[in-house]
N, C-alpha and C positions, 0 to 999 in steps of 0.2 A: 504493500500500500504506500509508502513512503518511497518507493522508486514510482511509483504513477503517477503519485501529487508531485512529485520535483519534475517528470516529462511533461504534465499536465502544462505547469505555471512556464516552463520553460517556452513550449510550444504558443501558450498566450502572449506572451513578451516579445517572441519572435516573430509572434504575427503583426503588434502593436506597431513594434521601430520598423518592420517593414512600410506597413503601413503611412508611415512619420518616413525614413531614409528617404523611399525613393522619390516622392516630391520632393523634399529638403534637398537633394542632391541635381536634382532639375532647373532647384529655382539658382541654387551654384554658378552650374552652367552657364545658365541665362544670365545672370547678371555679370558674371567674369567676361562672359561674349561682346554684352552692351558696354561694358567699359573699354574694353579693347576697343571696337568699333567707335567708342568717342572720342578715343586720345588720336585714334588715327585722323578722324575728323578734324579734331583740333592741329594736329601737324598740318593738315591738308591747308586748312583755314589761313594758317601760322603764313605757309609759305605763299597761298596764294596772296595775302595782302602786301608781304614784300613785293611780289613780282610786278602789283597793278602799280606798285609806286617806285623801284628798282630798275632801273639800266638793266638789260642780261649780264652785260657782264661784270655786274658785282652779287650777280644774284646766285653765282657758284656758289661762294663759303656761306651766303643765307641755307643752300641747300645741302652743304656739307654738317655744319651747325645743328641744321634740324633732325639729320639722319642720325647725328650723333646721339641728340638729346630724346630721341621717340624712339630709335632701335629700328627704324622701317625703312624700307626702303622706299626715296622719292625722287619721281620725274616727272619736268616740268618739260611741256611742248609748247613749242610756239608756232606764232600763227604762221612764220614762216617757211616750217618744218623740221625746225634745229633741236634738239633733246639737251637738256641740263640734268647735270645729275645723275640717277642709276641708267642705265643705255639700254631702256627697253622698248621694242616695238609698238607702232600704236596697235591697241586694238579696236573692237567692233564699238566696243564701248567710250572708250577713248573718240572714237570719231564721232559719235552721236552724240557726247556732251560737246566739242567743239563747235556742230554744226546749229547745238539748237541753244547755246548756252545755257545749260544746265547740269547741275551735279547731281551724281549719279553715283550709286554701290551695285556693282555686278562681282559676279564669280567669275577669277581664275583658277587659271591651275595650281592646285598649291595655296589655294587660299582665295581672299577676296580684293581689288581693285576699288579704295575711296578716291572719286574723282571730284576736281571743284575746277569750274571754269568761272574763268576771269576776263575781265576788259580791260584792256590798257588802252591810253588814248595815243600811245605810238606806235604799239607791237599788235595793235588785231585783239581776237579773241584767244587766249590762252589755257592750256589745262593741267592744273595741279595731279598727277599722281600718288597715291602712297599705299604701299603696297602690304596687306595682313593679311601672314600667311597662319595659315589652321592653328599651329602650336600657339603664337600670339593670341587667338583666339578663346585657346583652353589654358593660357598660362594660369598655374595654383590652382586651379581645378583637381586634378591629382592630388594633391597634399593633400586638400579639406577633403576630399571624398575617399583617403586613406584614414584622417582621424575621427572622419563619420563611422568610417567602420570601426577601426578600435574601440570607440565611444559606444557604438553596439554591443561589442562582446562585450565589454566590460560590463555594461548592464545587464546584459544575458545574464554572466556570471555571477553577478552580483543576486540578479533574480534567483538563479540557481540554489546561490545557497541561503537566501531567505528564504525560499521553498522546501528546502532539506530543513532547515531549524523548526519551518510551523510545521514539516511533515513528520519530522522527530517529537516533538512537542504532544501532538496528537497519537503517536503510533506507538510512543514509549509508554506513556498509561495504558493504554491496551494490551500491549503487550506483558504488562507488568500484570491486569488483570487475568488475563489467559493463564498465566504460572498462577496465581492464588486460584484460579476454579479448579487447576489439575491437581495442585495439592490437597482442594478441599475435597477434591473426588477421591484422593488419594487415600483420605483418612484421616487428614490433621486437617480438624475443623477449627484447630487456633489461629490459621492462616489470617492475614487479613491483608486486605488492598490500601493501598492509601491513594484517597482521593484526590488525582491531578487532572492538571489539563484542561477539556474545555466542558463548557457545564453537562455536554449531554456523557463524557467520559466517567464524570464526577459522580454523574445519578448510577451511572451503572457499577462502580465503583462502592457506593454504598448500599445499593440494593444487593449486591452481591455480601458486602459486611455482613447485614441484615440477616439474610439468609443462612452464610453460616453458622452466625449466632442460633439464629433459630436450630437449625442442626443441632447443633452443640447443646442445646438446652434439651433437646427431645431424645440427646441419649445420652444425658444425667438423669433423667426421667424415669429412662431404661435403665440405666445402670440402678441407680436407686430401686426400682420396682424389684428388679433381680434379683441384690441382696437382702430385700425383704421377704421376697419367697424362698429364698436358698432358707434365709433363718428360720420361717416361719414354717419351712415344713421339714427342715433337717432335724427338729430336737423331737417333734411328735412319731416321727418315723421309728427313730432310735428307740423313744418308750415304746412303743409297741411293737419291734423287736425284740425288745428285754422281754416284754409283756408275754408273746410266744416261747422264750428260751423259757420261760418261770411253768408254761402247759407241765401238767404232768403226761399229758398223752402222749407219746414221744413220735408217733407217726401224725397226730394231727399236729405237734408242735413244729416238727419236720414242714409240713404242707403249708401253715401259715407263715412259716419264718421264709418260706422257697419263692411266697408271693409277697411280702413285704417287702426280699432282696431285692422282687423282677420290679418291683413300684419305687423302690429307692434307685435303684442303677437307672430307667426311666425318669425321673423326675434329676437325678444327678445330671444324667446325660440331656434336658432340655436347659438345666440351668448352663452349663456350660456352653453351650452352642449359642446361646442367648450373651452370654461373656464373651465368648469370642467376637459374636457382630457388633457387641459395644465397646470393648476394648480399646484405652487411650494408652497411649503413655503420659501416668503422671507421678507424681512421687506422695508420699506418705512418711510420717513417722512411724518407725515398724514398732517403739517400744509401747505407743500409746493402743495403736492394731490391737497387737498380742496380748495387751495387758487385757483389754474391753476383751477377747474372744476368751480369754483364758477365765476370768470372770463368769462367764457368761455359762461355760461349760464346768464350771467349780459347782455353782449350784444344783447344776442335773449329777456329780460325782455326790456333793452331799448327801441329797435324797434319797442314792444307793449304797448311802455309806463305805464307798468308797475317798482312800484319801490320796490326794497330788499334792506332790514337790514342787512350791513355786519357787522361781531363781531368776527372779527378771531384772535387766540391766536397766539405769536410767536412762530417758532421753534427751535431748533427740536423737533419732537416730535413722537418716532419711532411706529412704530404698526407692529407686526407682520403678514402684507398681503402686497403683493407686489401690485406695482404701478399702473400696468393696474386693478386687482381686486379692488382697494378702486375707481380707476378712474370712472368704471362702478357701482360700489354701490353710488358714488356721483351723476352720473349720473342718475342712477332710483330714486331715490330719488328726485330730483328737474322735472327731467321728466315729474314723477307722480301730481307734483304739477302744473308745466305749461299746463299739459292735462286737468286737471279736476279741475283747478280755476282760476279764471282771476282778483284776487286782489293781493296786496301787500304781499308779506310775509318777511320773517326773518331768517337769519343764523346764529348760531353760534358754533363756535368751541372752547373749553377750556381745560386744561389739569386738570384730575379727579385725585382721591388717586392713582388707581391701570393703572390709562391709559386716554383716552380721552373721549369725549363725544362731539357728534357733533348732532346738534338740528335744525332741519327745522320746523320753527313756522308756518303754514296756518289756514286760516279762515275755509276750509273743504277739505274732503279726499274724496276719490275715494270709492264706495260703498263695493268695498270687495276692502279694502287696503291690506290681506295676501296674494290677488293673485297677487299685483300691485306691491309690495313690495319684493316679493318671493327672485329677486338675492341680493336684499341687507338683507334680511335675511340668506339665506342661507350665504355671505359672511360672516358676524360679529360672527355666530357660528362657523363656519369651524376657526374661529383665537381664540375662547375663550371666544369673546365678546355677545351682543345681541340685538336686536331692539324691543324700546321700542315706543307704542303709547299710550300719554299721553293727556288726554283730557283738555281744556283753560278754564278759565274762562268766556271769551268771546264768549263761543260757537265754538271755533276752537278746533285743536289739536296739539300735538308737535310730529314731528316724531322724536326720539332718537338714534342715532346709539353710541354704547357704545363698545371702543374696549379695550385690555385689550394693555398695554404698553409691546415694544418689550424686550428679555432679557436682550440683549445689551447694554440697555440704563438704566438700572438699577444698 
């Protein structure tokens, strides 16, 4: 767009000076022509009033004098037949201002013949010569119709790059908007345009703000909504898998606990898919996180009289995952362990060289932990971190979540 708008303005300007040049260099012409033709006239005039009043023969150095001062060459005839001056033959014209006493401009060769006839009351009728030839004609015509042209380009060029600056002017905010829609198509709805240029740029510019914002508000909204059904249906799940492990029937406790799995793994796997589409990158305090999830799952350990080791570090202590994703990685995590053990365990949280490290100590794990585990692994890699299973001395194991520290905080 900004090479069309600079052909564009170029193409106009070049039509304008044309427009404007080729009279201006006409009317050149025409007046450099008319001057020539009057100086000659004037030599003409010059010499003929010498000659009505001059002897011939002092009328050489009059016409030596005058060829010098005009550049032209002049010859005087007499009625005689005798030539003074340049030694040129009469012509047709030359005879016809003699015969009818009159002056007269005809074409020669090489240019044009200004004649003046005169009376002398000793010598007859006589005829001044002077002879402009074409170059005299267009003398400085040349120059001025070379610095007509310079004067063109330069204006061209000059147009040219006023044309590129308002074509830049206009095509750089566009341009600028186009990178903020692809970003915000991208995923990073923090993007924002800043509004330049010319008003109708500016509108688009913040209607596109607008919009992102709006985005960005409708998956807090999501995200929010998410982590209040993950909560809201992860702790009644758990009791009523405890509620089946407690059946004395053991095949109907088997049956209910086989369908409470398939409606938790089902309901785990909508919340995460749900996490995934909303998923930002942002950072959180992980000690204030863990401390609220740890809380939060102390009172469902009470209830079952169950006791936890708390060891939590102060903060701050930033991680790059925001609040609701570390909420639900604390939460499958502890989950995991109130589903599938019914002893004591242990938390801690500390801050590591490059970031944190948060440790759920149990006695035993769930028989395929990377399927049980999956969102809080796939969280700690998607930020940089990793989950690590580490086996105890005591025959348990430690679950490790290791995240890397936010930039910010560095």
């Amino acid at each position: 767009m900004r090479r069309w708008l600079t052909l564009l303005v170029t193409a106009t300007t070049s039509l304008v000076l044309l427009a404007l040049m080729v009279p201006l260099a006409s009317l050149v012409g025409s007046v450099a022509e008319n001057g020539a033709l009057t100086e000659a006239t004037g030599a003409a005039e010059f010499v003929a009033r010498a000659a009505s009043e001059s002897d011939p023969r002092a009328l050489e150095p009059i016409i030596e004098g005058a060829t010098a001062a005009w550049g032209h060459s002049i010859t005087v005839y007499l009625a005689d037949g005798r030539r003074l001056g340049s030694p040129q033959p009469q012509s047709a014209a030359v005879r016809l201002a003699a015969s009818h006493g009159r002056s007269v401009t005809a074409r020669a060769p090489g240019g044009s013949e200004v004649l003046v006839a005169v009376q002398s009351a000793g010598q007859g009728m006589m005829v001044v010569r002077v002879f402009l030839s074409d170059a005299a004609r267009t003398r400085g015509v040349a120059p001025v119709w070379a610095g007509m042209l310079v004067l063109g380009l330069v204006l061209i060029g000059l147009g040219m790059l006023v044309a590129d600056r308002l074509a830049r002017a206009i095509t750089r905010p566009m341009a600028t908007l186009a990178r903020v829609s692809d970003l915000v198509a991208g995923g990073d709805v923090t993007a924002r345009a800043v509004p330049d240029g010319p008003r109708e740029v500016r509108s688009a510019a913040d209607a596109l703000n607008h919009l992102a914002g709006r985005i960005d508000e409708l998956l807090i909204q999501e995200r929010e909504t998410v982590a209040d059904i993950s909560h809201r249906l992860r702790t009644p799940l758990t009791s009523l898998r405890l509620e089946a492990e407690s059946l004395r029937a053991p095949g109907e406790a088997a049956r209910i606990e086989a369908r409470v799995g398939a409606l938790q793994g089902a309901v785990t796997a909508i919340i995460n898919e749900a996490r995934q589409r909303t998923r930002e990158r942002a950072s959180c305090d992980a000690a204030d996180v863990i401390a609220a999830r740890v809380r939060f799952w102390s009172a469902l350990a009470e209830d079952q009289g169950r006791a936890i080791r708390v060891d939590l570090a102060p903060g701050p202590l930033l991680v790059p995952v925001g609040e609701p994703e570390l909420a639900a990685c604390v939460d499958a995590l502890l989950e995991n362990v109130f589903d599938h053990t019914g002893v004591p365990f242990s938390v801690r949280l500390e801050p590591a060289a490059a970031g944190i490290r948060f440790t759920v100590a149990v006695p035993e794990l769930h028989n395929d932990p990377a399927r049980a585990l999956d969102l809080a692994r796939h969280t700690a890699e998607s930020a940089g971190g990793s989950l690590l299973l580490v086996g105890a001395r005591d025959g348990g194991a430690h679950v490790v979540l290791v995240l890397p520290r936010h930039l910010a905080a560095t």
